[in-house]
VEXTI-485169 format. One record per residue (C-alpha): residue number from 1; residue in three letters; x, y, z. Coordinates in nm, 4 decimals, padded with zeros to 6 digits. Layout:
i / aa / c1 / c2 / c3
NUM / ALA / X / Y / Z
...
This chain:
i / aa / c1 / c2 / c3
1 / UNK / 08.2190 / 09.5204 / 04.5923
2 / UNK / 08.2887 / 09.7224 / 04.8998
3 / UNK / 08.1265 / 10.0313 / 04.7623
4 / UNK / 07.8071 / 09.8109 / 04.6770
5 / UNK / 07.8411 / 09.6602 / 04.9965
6 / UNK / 07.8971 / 10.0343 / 05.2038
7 / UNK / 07.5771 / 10.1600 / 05.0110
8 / UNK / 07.4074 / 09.8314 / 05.1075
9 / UNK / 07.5315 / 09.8574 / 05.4651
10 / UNK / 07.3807 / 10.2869 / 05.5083
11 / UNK / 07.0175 / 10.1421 / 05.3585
12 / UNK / 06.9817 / 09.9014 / 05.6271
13 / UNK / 07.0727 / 10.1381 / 05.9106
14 / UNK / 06.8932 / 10.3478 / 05.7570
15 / UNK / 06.5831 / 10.1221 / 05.7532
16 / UNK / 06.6213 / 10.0970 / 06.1231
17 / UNK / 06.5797 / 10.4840 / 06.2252
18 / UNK / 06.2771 / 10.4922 / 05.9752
19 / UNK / 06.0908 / 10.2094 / 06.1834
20 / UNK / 06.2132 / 10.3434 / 06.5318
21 / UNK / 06.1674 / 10.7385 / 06.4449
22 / UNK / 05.8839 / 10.9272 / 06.6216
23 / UNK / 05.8602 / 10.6460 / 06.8471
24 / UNK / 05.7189 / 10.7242 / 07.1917
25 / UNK / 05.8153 / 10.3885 / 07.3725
26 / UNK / 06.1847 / 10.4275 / 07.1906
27 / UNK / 06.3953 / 10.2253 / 07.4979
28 / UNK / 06.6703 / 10.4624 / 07.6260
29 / UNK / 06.9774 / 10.4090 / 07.8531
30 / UNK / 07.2814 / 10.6479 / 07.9451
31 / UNK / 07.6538 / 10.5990 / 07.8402
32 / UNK / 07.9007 / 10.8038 / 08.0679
33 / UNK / 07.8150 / 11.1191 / 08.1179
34 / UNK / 07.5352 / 11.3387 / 08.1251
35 / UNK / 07.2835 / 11.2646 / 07.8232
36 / UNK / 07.4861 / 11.0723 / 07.6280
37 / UNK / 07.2247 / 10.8307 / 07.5459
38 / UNK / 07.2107 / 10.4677 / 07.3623
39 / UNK / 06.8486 / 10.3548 / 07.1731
40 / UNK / 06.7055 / 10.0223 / 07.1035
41 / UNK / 06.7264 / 10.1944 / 06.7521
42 / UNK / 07.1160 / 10.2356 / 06.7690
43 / UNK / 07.1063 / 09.8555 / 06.8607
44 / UNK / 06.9069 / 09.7749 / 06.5872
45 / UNK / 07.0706 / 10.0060 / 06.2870
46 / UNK / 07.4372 / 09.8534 / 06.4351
47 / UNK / 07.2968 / 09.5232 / 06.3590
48 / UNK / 07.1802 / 09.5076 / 06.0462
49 / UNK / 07.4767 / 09.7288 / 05.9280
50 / UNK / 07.7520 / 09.4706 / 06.0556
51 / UNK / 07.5184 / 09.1468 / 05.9464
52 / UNK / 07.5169 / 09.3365 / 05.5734
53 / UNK / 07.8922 / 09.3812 / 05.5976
54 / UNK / 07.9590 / 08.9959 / 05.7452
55 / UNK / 07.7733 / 08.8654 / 05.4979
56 / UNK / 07.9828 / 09.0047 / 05.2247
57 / UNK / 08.3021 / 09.0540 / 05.3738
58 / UNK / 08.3104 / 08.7991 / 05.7093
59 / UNK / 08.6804 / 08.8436 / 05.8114
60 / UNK / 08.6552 / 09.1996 / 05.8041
61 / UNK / 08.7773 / 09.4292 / 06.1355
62 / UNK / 08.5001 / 09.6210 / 06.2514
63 / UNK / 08.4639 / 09.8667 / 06.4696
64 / UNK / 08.1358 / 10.0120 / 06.5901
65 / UNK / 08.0262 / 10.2510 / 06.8708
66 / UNK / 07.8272 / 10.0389 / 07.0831
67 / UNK / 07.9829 / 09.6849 / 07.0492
68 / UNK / 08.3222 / 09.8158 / 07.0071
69 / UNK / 08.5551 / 09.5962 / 06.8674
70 / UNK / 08.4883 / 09.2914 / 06.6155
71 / UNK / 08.8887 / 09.1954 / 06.5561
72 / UNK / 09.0389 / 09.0109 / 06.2885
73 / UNK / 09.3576 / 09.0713 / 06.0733
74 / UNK / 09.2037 / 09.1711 / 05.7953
75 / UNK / 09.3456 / 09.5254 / 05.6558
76 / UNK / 09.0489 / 09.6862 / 05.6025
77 / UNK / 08.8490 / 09.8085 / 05.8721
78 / UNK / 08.4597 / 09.9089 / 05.8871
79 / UNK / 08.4197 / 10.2575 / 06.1045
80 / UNK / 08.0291 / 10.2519 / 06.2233
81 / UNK / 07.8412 / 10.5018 / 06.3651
82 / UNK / 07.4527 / 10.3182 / 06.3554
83 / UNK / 07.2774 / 10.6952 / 06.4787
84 / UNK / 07.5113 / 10.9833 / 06.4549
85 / UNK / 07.3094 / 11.2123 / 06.6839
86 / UNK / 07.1417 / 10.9635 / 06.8781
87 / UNK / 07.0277 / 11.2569 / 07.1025
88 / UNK / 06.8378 / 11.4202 / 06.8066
89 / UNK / 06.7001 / 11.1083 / 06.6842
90 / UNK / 06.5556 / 11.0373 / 07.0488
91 / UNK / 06.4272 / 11.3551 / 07.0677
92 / UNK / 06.2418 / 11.3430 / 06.7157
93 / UNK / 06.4643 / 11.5916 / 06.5205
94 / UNK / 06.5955 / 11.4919 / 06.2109
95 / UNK / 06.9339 / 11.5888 / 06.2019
96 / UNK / 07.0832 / 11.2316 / 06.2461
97 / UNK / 07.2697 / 10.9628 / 05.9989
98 / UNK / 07.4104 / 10.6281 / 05.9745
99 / UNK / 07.8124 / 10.6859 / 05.9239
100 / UNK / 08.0023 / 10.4521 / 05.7911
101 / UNK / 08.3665 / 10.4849 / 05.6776
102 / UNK / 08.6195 / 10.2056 / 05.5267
103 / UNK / 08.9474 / 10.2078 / 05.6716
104 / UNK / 09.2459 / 10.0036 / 05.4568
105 / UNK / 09.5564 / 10.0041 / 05.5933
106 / UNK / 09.5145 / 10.2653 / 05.7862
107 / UNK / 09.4129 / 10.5100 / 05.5230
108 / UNK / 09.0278 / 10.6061 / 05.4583
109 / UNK / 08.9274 / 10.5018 / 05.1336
110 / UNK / 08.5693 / 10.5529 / 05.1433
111 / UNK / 08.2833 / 10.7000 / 05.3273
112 / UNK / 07.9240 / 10.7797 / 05.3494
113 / UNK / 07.7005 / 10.9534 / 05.5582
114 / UNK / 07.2806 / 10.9022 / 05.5127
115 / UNK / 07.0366 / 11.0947 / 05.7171
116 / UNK / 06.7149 / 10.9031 / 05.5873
117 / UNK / 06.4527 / 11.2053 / 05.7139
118 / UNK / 06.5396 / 11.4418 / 05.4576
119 / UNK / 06.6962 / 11.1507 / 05.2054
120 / UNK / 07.0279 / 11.2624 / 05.1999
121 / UNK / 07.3490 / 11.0160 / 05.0516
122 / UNK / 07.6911 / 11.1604 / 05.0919
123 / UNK / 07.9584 / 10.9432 / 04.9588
124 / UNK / 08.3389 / 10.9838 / 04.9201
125 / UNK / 08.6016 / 10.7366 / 04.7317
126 / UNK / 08.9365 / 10.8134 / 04.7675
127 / UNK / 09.1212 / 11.0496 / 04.5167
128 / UNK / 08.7550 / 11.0123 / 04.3015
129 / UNK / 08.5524 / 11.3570 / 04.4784
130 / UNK / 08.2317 / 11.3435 / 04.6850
131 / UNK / 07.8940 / 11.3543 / 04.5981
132 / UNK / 07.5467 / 11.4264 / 04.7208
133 / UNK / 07.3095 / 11.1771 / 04.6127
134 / UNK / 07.5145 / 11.1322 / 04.3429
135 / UNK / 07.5743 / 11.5020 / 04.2261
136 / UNK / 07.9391 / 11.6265 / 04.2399
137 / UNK / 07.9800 / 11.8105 / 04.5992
138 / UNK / 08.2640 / 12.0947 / 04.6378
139 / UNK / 08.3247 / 12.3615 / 04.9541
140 / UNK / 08.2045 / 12.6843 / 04.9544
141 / UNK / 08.4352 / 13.0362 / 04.8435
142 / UNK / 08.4233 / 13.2416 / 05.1394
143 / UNK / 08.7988 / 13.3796 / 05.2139
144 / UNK / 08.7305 / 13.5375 / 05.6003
145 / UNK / 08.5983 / 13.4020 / 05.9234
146 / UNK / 08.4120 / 13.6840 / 05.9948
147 / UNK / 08.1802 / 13.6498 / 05.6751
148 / UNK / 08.1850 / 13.2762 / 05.7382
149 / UNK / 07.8807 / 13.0172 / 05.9074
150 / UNK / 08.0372 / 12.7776 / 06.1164
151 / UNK / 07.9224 / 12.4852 / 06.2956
152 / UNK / 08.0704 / 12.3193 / 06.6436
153 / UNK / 07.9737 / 12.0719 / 06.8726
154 / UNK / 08.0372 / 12.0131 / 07.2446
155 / UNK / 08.0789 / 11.7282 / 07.4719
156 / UNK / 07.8554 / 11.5810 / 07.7288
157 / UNK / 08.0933 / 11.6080 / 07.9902
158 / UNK / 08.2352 / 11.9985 / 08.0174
159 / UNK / 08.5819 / 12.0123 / 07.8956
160 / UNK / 08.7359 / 12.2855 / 08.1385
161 / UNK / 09.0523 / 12.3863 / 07.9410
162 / UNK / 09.2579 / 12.6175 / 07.7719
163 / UNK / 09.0737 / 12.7455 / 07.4533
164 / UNK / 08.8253 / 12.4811 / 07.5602
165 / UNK / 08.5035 / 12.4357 / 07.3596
166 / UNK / 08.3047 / 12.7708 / 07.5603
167 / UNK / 08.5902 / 13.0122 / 07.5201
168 / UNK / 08.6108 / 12.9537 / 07.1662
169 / UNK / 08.2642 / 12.9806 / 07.0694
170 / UNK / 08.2431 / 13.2703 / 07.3170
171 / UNK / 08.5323 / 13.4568 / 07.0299
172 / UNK / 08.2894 / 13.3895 / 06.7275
173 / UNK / 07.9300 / 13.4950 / 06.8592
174 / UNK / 08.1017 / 13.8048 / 07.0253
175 / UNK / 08.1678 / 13.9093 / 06.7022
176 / UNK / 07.8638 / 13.8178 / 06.5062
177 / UNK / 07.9617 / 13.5080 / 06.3647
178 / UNK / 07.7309 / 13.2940 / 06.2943
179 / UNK / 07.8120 / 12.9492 / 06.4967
180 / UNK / 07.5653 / 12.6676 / 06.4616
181 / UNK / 07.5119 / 12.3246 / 06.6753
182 / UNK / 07.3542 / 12.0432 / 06.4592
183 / UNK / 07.3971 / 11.7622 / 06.7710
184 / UNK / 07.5592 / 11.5295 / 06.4429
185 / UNK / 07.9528 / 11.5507 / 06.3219
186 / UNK / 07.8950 / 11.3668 / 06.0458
187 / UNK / 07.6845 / 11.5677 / 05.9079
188 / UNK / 07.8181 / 11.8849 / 06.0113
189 / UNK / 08.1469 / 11.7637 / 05.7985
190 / UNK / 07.9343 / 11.6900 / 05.5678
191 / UNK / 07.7607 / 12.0524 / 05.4907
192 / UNK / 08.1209 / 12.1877 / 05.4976
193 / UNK / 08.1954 / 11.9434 / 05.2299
194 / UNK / 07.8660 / 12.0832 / 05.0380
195 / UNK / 07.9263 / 12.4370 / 05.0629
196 / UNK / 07.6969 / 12.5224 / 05.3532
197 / UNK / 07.8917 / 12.5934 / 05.6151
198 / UNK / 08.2949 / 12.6905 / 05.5680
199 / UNK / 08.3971 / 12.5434 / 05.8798
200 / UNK / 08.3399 / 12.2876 / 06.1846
201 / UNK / 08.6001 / 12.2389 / 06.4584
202 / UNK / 08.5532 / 12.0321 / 06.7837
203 / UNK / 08.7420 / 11.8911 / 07.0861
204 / UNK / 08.6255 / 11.5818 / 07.1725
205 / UNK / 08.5458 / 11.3403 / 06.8883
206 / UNK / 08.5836 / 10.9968 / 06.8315
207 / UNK / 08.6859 / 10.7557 / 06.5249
208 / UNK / 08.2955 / 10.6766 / 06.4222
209 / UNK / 08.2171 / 11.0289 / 06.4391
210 / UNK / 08.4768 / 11.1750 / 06.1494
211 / UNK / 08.6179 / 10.8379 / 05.9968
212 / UNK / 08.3598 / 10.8765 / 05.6769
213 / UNK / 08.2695 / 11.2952 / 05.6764
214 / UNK / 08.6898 / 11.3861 / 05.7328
215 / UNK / 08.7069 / 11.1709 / 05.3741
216 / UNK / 08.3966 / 11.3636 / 05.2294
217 / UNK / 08.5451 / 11.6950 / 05.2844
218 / UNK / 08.9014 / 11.6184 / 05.1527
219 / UNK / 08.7169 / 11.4536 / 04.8519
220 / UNK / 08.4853 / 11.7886 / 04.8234
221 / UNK / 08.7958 / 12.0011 / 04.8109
222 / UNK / 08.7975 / 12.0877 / 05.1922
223 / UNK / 09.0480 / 12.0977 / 05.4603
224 / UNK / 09.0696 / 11.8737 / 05.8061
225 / UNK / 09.4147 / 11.8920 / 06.0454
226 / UNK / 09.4056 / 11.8761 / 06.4144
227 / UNK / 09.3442 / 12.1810 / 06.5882
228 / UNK / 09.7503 / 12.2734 / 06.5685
229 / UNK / 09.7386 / 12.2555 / 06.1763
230 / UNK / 09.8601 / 11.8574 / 06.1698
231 / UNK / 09.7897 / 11.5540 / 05.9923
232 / UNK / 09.4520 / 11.5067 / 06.1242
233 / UNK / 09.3838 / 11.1044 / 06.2122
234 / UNK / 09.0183 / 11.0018 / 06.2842
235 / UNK / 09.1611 / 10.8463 / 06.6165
236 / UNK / 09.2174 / 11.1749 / 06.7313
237 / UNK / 08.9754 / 11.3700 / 06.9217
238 / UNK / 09.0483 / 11.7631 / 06.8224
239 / UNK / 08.9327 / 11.8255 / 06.4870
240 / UNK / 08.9626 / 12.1541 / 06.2496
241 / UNK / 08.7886 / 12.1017 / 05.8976
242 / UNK / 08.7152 / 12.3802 / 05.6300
243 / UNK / 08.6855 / 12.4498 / 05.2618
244 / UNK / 09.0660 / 12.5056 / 05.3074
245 / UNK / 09.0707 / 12.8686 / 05.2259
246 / UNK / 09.0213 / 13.0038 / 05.6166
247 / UNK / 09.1551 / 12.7207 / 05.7648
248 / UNK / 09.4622 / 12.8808 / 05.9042
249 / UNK / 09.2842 / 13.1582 / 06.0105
250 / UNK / 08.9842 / 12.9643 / 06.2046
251 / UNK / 09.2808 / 12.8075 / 06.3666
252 / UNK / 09.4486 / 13.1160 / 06.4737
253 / UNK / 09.1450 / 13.2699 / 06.6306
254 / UNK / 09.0861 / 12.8593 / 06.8006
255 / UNK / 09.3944 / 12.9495 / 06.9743
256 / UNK / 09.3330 / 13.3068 / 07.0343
257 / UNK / 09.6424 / 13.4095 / 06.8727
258 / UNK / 09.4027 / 13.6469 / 06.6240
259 / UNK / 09.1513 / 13.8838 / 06.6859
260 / UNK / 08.8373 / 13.9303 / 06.4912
C-alpha cells in the first residue's frame, strides 16, 4: 500500500509540471535569497501529491518544501519535494522531478524520483535495489577521480568558507575533470545511482532534496556519508555520494588533503 500509494503520489505531481511546463504566464515569487524561486506549479504538484497521500494514509507526518510541516505522531513520514529544480522547470529545461521519499522511524524505506519530460521513474525499497522504470539500476566501475564525471550543485546564497562550494570545484576543472551542474539533486543522485556520473557532493542541501535519491543510490550499490566520511542523515546539509569505489578519495581531494 505505501509503494502503490508513493507511485500514485509521483503521477500526480507529475501531472502538474506537464500542465504548467512551457508556460509563459507560469506565476513566480522569490524564497530567501537570490533566485530561489516558488511556481504556481510547485503549489499545484505539492497539492495533489499530499491530497493522494491523505487520502490513503490521513494521519501520516508530512513534510513538504513549501508548506512545511503537516504533524502528527504517526512513524512514518512523507519527504516531498513537488519540483526539484524549480529554477529549470521555470526556465523551460527539463531537468526537474517530483521527489518523494518515505521516512519510518527515522530510517528511509523508500523513494522515488520522476522527471515526467523525458519519462523517467526511479524507485528504491529498502534492502530490495533500485530501478529505472522498472529495470535493475547499479553504479558505474570507475576506480579514480581523475577519470571520473561528477556532478555538484551550489547554493543561491554564496557560501564563503573553507573548502566552500568554488574552491572545490575550482580543484576538479583545474585538472580536467569533468564537473557538471544539473540545477536538480535528486536527480543528480539519481544518475550516480544509474551509472552516469560516479559522484555528486554538495554543501547546502535540505531533507526534500536527498531524502528519496540518498536511498536510490545505497539501493543501486552506491555510497552517501557527510562530507567527513559519516553516517550521512537527509537532515543534514553536506552531502558526499558515489558508486562507493572513489568515495574516500573524492573526499580527500573535498578537503584538499589530496592532490590530483
Amino acid at each position: 500500500m505505501l509503494k502503490t500509494t508513493l507511485i500514485n503520489a509521483v503521477d500526480a505531481g507529475a501531472k502538474e509540471l506537464r500542465r504548467y511546463f512551457n508556460n509563459d504566464d507560469l506565476k513566480i515569487s522569490n524564497k530567501e535569497g537570490v533566485n530561489n524561486w516558488v511556481t504556481e506549479a510547485d503549489h499545484a504538484s505539492e497539492k495533489a501529491i499530499i491530497d493522494t497521500i491523505k487520502s490513503a494514509f490521513p494521519a501520516h507526518f508530512i513534510l513538504s518544501e513549501e508548506v512545511g510541516e503537516i504533524a502528527s505522531d504517526s512513524d512514518v513520514k512523507w519527504i516531498i519535494d513537488p519540483i526539484d529544480g524549480t529554477i529549470n522547470f521555470a526556465s523551460h529545461i527539463p531537468l526537474c522531478a517530483v521527489s518523494i521519499g518515505v521516512e519510518k522511524n527515522g530510517d528511509m524505506i523508500l523513494g522515488a524520483v520522476y522527471n515526467p519530460f523525458i519519462n523517467e521513474l526511479f524507485f528504491a525499497e529498502k534492502g530490495k535495489g533500485a530501478s529505472l522504470n522498472d529495470k535493475r539500476i547499479s553504479v558505474s566501475k570507475k576506480t579514480e577521480v581523475i577519470h571520473s564525471c561528477l556532478v555538484t550543485g551550489f547554493p543561491y546564497t554564496y557560501l564563503d568558507m573553507e573548502n566552500g562550494p568554488l574552491q572545490v570545484f575550482e580543484r576538479f576543472i583545474r585538472k580536467g575533470v569533468p564537473v557538471r551542474r544539473l540545477g536538480s539533486a535528486a536527480i543528480d543522485l539519481c544518475w550516480v545511482a544509474a551509472g552516469r556520473f560516479e559522484g555528486f557532493f554538495e554543501h547546502s542541501l535540505s531533507p526534500w532534496d536527498t531524502a528519496a535519491g540518498y536511498l536510490i543510490v545505497e539501493e543501486a550499490g552506491g555510497k552517501v556519508t557527510d562530507m567527513n566520511g559519516n553516517k550521512y542523515s537527509h537532515y543534514q546539509k553536506k552531502l558526499v555520494a558515489t558508486n562507493g569505489l572513489i568515495h574516500d578519495e573524492l573526499i580527500e581531494v573535498i578537503h584538499n588533503r589530496k592532490q590530483l
